[in-house]
C-alpha positions as CSV (number, residue, x, y, z in Angstrom):
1,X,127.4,118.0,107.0
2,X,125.0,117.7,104.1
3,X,123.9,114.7,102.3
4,X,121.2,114.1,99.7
5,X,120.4,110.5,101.6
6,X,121.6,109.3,105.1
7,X,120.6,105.7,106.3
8,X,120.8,104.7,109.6
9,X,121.8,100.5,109.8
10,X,123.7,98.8,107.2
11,X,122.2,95.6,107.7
12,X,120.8,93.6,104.1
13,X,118.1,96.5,103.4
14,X,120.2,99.4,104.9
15,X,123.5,98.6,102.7
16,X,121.9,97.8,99.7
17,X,119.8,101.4,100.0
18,X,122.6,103.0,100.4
19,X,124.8,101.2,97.6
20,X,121.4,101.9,95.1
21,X,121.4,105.4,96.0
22,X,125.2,106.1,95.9
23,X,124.8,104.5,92.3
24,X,122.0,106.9,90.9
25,X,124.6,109.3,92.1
26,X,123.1,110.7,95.5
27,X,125.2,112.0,98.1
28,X,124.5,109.1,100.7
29,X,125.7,108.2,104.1
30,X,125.3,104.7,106.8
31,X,125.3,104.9,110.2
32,X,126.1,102.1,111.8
33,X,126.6,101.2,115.5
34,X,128.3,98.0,115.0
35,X,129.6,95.7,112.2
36,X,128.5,96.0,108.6
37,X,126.0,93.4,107.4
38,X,123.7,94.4,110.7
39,X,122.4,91.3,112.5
40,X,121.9,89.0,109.5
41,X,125.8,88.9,108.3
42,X,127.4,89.3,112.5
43,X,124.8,87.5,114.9
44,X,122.2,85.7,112.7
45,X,121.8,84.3,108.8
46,X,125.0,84.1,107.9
47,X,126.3,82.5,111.6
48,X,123.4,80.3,112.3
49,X,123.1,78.4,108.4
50,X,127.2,78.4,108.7
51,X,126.6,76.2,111.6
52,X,123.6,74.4,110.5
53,X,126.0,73.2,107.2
54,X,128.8,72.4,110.1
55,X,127.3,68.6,110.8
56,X,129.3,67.5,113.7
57,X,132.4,68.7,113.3
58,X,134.0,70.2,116.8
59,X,132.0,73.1,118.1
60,X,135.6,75.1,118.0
61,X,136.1,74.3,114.2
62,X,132.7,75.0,113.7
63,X,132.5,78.7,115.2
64,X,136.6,79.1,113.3
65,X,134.3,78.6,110.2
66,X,131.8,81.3,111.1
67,X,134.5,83.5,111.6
68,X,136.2,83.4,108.5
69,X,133.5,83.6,106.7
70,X,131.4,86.6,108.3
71,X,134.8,88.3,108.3
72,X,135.1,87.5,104.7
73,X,131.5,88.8,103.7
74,X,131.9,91.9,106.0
75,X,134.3,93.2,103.5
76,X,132.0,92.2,100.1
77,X,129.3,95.0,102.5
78,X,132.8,97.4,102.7
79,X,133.4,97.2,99.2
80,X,129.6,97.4,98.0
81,X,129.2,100.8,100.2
82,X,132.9,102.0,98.4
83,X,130.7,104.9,97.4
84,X,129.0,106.0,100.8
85,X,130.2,107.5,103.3
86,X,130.5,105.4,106.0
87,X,129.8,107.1,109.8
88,X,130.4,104.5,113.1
89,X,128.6,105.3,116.0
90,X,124.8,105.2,117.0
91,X,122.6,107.8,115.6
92,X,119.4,109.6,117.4
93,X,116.9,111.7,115.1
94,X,116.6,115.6,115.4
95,X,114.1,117.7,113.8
96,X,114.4,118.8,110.3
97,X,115.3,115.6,109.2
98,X,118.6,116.2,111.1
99,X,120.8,112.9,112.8
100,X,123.3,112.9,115.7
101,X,126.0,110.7,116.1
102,X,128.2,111.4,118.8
103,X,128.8,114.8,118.8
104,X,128.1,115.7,115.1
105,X,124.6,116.4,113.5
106,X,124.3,115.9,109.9
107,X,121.4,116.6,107.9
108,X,119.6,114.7,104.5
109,X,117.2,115.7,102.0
110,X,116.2,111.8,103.0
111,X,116.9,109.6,106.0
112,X,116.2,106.2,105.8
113,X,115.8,104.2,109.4
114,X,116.8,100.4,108.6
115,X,117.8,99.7,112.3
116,X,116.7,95.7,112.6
117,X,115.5,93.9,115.5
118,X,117.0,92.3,118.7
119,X,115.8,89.0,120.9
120,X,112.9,89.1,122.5
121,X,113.0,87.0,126.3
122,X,109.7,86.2,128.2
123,X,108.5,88.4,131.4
124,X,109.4,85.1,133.5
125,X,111.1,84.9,136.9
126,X,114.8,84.5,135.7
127,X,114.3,85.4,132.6
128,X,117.9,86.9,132.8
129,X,119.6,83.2,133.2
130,X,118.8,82.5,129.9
131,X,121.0,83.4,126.8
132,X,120.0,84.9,123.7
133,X,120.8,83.9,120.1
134,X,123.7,86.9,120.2
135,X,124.9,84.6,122.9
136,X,124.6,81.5,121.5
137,X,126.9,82.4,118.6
138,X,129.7,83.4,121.3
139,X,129.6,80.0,122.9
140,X,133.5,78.7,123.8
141,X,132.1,75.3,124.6
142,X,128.6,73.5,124.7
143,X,127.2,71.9,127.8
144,X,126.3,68.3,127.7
145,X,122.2,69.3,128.1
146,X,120.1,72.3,126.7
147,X,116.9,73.8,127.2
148,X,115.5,76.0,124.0
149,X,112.0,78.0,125.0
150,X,110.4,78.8,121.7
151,X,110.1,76.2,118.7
152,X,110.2,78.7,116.2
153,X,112.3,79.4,113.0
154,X,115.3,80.5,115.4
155,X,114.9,77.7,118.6
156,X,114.7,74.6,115.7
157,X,117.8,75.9,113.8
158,X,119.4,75.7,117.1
159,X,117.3,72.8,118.1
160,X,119.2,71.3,114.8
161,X,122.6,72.5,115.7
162,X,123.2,71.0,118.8
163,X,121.5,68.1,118.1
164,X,124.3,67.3,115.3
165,X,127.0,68.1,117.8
166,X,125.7,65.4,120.1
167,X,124.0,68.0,122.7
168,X,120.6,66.5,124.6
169,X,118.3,69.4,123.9
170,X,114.6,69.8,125.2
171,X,112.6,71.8,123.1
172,X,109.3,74.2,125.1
173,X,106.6,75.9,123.0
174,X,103.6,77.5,123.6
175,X,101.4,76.5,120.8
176,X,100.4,73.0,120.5
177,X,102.8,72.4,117.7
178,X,106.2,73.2,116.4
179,X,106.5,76.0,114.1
180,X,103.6,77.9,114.0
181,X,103.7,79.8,110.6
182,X,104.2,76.6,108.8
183,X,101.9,74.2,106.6
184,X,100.7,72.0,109.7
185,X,101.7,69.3,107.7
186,X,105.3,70.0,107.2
187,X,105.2,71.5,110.9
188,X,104.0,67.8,112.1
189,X,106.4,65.8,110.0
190,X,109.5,67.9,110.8
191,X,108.9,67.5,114.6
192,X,108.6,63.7,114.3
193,X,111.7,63.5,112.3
194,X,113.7,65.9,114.6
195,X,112.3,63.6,117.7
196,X,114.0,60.9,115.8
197,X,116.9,63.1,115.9
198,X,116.8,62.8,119.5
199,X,115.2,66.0,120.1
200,X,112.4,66.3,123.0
201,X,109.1,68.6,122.5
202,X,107.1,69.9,124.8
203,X,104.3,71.9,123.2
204,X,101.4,73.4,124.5
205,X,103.5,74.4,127.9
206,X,103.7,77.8,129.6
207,X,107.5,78.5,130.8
208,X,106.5,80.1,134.1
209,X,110.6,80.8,135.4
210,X,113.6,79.5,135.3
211,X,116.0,79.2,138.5
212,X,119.4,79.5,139.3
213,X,121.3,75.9,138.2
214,X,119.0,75.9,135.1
215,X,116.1,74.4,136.1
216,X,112.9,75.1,134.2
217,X,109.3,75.3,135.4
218,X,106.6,74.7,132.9
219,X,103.1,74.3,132.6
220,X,100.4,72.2,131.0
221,X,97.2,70.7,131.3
222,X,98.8,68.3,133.8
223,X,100.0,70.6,136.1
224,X,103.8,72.2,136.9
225,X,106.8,70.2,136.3
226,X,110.5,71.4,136.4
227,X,113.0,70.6,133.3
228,X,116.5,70.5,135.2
229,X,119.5,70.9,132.2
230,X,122.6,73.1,131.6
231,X,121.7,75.9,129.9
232,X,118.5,77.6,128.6
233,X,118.3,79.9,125.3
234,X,115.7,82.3,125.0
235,X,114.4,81.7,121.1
236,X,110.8,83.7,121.7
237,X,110.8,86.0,118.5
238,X,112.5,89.4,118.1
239,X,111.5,92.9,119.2
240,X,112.0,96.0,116.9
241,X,114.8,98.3,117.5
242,X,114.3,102.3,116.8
243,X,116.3,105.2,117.1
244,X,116.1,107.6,119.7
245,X,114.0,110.6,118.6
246,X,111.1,109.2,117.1
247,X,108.6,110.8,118.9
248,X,110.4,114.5,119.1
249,X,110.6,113.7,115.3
250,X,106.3,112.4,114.6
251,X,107.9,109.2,113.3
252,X,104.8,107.0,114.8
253,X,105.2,103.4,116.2
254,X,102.5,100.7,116.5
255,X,101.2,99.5,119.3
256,X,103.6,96.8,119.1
257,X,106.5,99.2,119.0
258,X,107.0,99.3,115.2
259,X,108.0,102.1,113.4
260,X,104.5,102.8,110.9
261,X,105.0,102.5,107.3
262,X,103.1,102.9,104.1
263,X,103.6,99.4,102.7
264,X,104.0,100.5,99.2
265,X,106.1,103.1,99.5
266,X,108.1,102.6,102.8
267,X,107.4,106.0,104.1
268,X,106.7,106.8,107.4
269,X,104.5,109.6,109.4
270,X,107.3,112.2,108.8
271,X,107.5,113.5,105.8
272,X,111.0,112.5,104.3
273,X,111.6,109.4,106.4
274,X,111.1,106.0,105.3
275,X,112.0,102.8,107.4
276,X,112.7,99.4,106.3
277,X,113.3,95.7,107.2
278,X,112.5,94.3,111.0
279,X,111.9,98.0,112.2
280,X,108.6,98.3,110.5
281,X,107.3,94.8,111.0
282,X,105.7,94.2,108.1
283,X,107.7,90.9,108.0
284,X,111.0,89.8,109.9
285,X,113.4,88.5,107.0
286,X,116.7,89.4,105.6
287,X,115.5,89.2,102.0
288,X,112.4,90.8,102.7
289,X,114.5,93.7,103.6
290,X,116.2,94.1,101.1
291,X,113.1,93.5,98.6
292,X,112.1,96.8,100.8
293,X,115.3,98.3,99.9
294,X,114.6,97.4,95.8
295,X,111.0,99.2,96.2
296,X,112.6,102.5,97.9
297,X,114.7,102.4,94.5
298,X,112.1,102.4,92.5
299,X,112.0,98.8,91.4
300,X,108.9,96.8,90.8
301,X,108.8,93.9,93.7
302,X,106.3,91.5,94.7
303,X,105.8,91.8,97.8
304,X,103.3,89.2,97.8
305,X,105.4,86.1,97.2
306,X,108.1,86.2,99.9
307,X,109.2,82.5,100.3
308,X,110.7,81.3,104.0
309,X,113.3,78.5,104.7
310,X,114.1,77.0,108.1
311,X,117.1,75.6,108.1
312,X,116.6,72.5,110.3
313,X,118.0,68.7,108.9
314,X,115.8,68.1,107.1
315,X,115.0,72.0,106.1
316,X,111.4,73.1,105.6
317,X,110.6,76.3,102.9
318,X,107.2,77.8,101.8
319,X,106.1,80.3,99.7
320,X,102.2,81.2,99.7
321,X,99.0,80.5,102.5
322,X,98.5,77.4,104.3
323,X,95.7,75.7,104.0
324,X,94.8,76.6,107.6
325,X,94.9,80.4,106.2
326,X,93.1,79.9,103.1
327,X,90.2,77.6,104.7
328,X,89.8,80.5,107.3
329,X,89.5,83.3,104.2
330,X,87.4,80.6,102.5
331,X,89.3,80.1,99.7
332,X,88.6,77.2,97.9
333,X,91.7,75.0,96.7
334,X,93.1,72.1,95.4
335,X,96.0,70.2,96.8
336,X,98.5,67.8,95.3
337,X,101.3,66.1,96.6
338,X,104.9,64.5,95.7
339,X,106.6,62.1,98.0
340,X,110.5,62.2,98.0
341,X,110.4,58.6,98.6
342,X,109.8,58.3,95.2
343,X,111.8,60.5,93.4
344,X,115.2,59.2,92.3
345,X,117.1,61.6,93.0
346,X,116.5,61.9,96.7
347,X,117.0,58.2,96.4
348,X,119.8,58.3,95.0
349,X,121.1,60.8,97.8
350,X,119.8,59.0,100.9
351,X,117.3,61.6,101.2
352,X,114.1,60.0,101.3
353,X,112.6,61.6,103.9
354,X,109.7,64.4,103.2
355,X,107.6,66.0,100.4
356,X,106.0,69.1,98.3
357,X,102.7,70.5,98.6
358,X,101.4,72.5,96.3
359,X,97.9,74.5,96.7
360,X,96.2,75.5,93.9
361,X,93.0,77.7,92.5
362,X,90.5,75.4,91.1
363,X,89.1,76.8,88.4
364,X,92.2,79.2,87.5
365,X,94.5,76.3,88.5
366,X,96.8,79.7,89.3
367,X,99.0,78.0,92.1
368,X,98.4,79.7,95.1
369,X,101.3,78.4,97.5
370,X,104.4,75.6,97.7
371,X,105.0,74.0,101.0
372,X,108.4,71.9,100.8
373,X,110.1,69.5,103.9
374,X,113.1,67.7,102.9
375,X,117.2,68.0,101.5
376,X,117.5,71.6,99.7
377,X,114.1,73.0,100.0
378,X,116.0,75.9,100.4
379,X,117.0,75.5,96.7
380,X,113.9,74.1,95.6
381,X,111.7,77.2,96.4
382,X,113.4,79.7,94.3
383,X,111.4,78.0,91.2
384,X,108.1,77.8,93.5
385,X,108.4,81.8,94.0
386,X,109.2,82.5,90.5
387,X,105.6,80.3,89.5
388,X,103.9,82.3,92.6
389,X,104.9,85.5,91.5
390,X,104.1,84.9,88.2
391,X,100.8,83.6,88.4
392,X,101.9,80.5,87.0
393,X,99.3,77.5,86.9
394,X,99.9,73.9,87.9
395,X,99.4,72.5,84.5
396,X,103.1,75.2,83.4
397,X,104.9,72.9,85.9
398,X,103.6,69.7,85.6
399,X,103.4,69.6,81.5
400,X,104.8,73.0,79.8
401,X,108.4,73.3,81.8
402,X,110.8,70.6,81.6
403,X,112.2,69.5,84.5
404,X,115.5,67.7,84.3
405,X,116.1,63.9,85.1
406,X,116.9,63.1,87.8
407,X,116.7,65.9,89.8
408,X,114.7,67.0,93.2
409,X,113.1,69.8,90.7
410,X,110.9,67.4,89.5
411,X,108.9,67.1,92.8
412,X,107.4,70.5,92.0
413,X,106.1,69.4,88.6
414,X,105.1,65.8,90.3
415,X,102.7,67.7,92.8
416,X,101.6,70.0,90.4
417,X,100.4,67.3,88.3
418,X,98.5,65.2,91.5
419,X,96.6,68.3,92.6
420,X,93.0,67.4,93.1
């Protein structure tokens, strides 16, 4: 069978290919080897923030909730792909920009590879004792204590999680502090918060194994210890996931196992194949996927501005450099600053706790990046992408726009206006 486009994953960017091109009229297929909504919808986003929102309410109510609602959303993908032809099974590339599936071979003008990414796990002693975060989200019951290697976006989420259901969790990282892509500001402050919380840090260690029983061995400057709890999850990053056939089809990887793209156009070393969201590396994010997706359709996207949210209590977002990246370019800049302890609003709330940073150009005053810790930062970085994107300078937020009263959106214009 013939089709004018055949993707292969119907995660975010897979499905919403696929529902583009079946909308501009294209003869277009999805392969997909599990659920629809790939990792994001079944065994990440959707799951994980689900529980995040889920406070302390019992751990069986809690997943009840996931449930309903990825089975609910699995059918908005369903309905949005009402035009594609939908094909289960896992699919290996052939020659000729030809697919197998099983036992059929079908064949596209186009083939789109939007197969995602799967957990990572350290090359430790034991390494096999310790769950994943597809594992976590099929939990029956939590243990009483919990060891989480990696204090990254997934292990803090989690972190987060358990600490609101009244688990003891111990938290190992490599690096010397929590969160390693974030403003080391926000990074610092949400790890004293979350210690507040009850949660335990160890940073700067080296997980060396872990043994039967659950007992960790760690490293530091001080020498080996041993971490004895319940349960460990592996939260170390995720690894790419390609189909079988790229090299019998010239579709190169990086060294890092990749598949290689053109950044602006998707495309990779084979001519007619294009790949798209975690497969290609060129960042690890559901929306950045499907941003990937809007440029293979021929939209205009800025690539540029791709904002991040951790979902922790409190959450952290940014959108933008640090200014560890920019002093390393050296970029010059100006900083400014809004506390949430004085904002009515988050008064008002109980939500004192945190602040925006905004980074600036000093002499176009262009603002350059938002770094946000505190209660809906998810929510409050949707108008600090819009300014990024649009070159928009401090003085538009802080004087031009009018922010509403009283509202958390007026922390943006706040640190716009203190930027120094």
């Amino acid at each position: 069978m013939k089709f004018d486009a055949l993707v292969i994953g119907a995660g975010p960017g897979g499905y919403t290919l696929a529902a583009g091109l079946a909308a501009e009229g294209l003869r277009t297929a999805i392969v997909e080897k599990s659920l629809p909504g790939g990792t994001c919808l079944n065994r990440g986003c959707i799951p994980t923030k689900t529980l995040c929102a889920s406070g302390d309410a019992p751990w069986a109510e809690a997943m009840q909730h996931v449930r309903d609602i990825t089975d609910t959303l699995r059918g908005d993908v369903r309905a949005a792909l009402s035009g594609v032809e939908f094909i289960e099974g896992e699919a290996a590339l052939l020659p000729e920009r030809k697919v197998r599936v099983g036992e059929n071979v079908y064949s596209a003008e186009r083939i789109y590879i939007a197969t995602g990414s799967a957990p990572a796990s350290l090359p430790i002693s034991g390494a096999e004792l310790a769950i994943d975060s597809n594992e976590f989200l099929k939990l029956e019951t939590l243990p009483q204590r919990v060891a989480i290697i990696g204090a990254g976006v997934i292990g803090l989420e989690f972190a987060s999680i358990l600490a609101d259901k009244g688990v003891d969790v111990t938290v190992l990282e490599y690096c010397k502090e929590i969160l390693p892509p974030a403003d080391k500001d926000v990074a610092k402050r949400l790890r004293s918060i979350l210690k507040r919380r009850g949660i335990a840090f160890l940073t700067g260690v080296t997980v060396n194994a872990i043994h039967p029983g659950f007992a960790v061995d760690y490293e530091d400057r001080k020498g080996i210890s041993t971490l004895d709890t319940d349960l460990v999850i592996m939260a170390v990053g995720r690894r790419p996931v390609v189909p079988e056939g790229c090299a019998e089809t010239d579709v190169e990887l990086t060294p890092r196992g990749f598949i290689k793209v053109d950044p602006s156009t998707m495309a990779t070393s084979a001519e007619g194949i294009y790949a798209l969201g975690d497969c290609n590396g060129l960042c690890m994010l559901a929306h950045a996927a499907e941003a990937q997706a809007r440029i293979l359709l021929g939209k205009n996207v800025n690539m540029q501005a791709m904002p991040s949210v951790v979902f922790t209590h409190p959450a952290c977002a940014w959108v933008g450099p640090t200014e560890e990246s920019l002093e390393a370019d050296g970029q010059a800049f100006i900083s400014g600053k809004a506390l949430y302890a004085g904002n009515g609003k988050a008064l008002a709330d109980g939500a004192s706790e945190g602040f925006v940073k905004v980074l600036a150009d000093p002499d176009s005053r262009r603002i350059l990046a938002v770094h946000i810790l505190g209660e809906d930062a998810d929510a409050l970085i949707g108008e600090a992408t819009l300014a990024v994107a649009l070159g928009a300078d401090i003085d538009t937020l802080a004087s031009y726009v009018i922010h509403p009263h009283p509202t958390l959106t007026e922390l943006l214009a706040t640190a716009c206006g203190n930027c120094r």
